[in-house]
N, C-alpha and C positions, 0 to 999 in steps of 0.2 A: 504494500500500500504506500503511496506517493503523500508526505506532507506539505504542508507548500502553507508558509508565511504569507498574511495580504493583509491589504488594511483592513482592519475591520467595519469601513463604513459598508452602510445598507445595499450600496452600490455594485458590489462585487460579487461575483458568482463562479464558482468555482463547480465545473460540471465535472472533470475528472480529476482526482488528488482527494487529498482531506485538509480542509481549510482550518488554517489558526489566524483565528483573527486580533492582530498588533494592529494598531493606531500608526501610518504612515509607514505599515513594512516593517517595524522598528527604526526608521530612521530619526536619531536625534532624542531616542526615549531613552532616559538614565535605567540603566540595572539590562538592555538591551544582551548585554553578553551572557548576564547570570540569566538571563532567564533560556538562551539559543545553550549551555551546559545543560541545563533542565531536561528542555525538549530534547535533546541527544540520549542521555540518561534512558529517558520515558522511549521515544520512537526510532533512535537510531541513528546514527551518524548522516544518513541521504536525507538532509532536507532542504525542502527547495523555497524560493522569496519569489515575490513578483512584485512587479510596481505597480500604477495602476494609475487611469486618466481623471483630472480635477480633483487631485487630493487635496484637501483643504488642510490637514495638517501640516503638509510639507509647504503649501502656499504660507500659512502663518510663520513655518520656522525660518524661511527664506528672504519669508516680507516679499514677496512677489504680487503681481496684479493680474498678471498674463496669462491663461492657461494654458500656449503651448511653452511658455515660459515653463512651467510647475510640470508639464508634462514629460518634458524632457529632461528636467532636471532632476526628479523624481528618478527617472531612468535611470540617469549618472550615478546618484547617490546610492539608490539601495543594489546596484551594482558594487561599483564600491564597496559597499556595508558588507552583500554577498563573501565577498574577498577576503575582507579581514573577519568574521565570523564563519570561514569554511564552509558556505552555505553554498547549494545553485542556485545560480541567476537563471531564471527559466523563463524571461521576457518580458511585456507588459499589455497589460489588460487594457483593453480599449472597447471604444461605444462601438460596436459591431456585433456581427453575428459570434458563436463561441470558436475562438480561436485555438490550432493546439500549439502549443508551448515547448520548449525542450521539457525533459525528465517527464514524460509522461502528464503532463499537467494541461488543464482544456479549461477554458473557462474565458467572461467577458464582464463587461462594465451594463447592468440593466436597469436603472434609474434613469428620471430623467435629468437631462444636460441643467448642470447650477440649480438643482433642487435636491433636497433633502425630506424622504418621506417616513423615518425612521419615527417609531414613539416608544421603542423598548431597547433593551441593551439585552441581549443574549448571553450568558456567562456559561463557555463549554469546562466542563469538569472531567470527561472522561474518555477524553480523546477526539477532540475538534469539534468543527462543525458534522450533525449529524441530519442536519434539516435546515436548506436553504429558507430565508423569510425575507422580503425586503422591507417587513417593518420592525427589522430589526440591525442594532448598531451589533457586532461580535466582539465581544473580548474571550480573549483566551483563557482560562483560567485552570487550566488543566497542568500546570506547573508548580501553584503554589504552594504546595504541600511539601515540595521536593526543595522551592530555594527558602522557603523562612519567610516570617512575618515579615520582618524590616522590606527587604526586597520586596515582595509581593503587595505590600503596603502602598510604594511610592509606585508600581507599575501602574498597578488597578484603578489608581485616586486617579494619578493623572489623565488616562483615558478616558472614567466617569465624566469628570469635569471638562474634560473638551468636547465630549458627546453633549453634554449637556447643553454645554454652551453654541453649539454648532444647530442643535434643534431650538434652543432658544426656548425652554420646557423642561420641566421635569421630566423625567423618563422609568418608566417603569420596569423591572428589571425580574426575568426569566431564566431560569435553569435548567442547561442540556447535559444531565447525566449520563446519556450512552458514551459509547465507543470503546475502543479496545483494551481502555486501562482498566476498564472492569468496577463495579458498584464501590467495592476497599477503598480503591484512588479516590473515586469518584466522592464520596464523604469525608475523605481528608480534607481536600480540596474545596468541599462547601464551609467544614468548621472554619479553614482559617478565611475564607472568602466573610463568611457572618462576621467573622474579629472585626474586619475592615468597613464593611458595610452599615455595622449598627447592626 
């Protein structure tokens, strides 16, 4: 089975791989390495990154205005990133039909162009995404059991709070227990997620 890093916004759809969804790829997100030792641990050493069109994370961290600006640069970077965290770069996702990717990985951009239709935050616990939703933002949470409160602390807050702030709303927050780490992970993973959450 193919993992494959992407942003976690609503926008991204991954039709072959198993999606973990990081805020901006991990580009530019503190504890970014401790959490890629994690996933290695957990899924294995093959895992793959993708970039993906109109990230507004990477738009903020760049100060950009321009989306083929954010488009490309995006590129650049979680290539880059790819590199120094022994990841594959396996391409990028665009407003098209589903594209395939190097490492076995398929997937596109299905939202509409500079909207955002997201009203939950998806939290995977037990091995990725297991059910595509576009009204949902993804965060990955299927690690935090394995690097510790502190780390998993500043991952988690930071992507809440930029999801949040990117719907401009509160958002309401859902839990997908499946996938291959199995129910044990899977409940680590929510106790120390509740620490964090309230």
């Amino acid at each position: 089975m193919s993992y494959v890093i992407t942003c976690g916004e609503e926008g991204v759809q991954i039709n072959e791989g198993t999606r973990l969804g990081v805020v901006g790829a991990g580009f530019r997100l503190d504890h970014f390495s401790e959490m890629v030792k994690s996933y290695k641990k957990l899924f294995g050493k093959d895992i793959a990154v993708v970039s993906s069109d109109e990230n507004d994370w990477v738009k903020k961290q760049l100060d950009l205005r321009d989306w083929d600006q954010v488009n490309a640069s995006m590129q650049q970077h979680v290539e880059a990133l790819a590199d120094r965290e022994k990841l594959k770069y396996s391409g990028h996702l665009s407003f098209s039909d589903p594209k395939v990717l190097k490492y076995g990985i398929r997937g596109h951009m299905v939202r509409p162009h500079g909207v955002h239709v997201a009203n939950k935050i998806c939290f995977t616990l037990g091995g990725g995404e297991q059910k595509y939703s576009l009204g949902s933002y993804l965060i990955s949470a299927d690690w935090v059991a394995e690097a510790g409160l502190r780390v998993a602390r500043s991952v988690i807050e930071t992507q809440v709070n930029f999801y949040k702030e990117l719907a401009k709303k509160d958002l309401t927050f859902i839990f997908e227990e499946g996938g291959v780490l199995g129910e044990k992970i899977a409940k680590q993973n929510f106790k120390v997620l509740q620490k964090i959450l309230g």
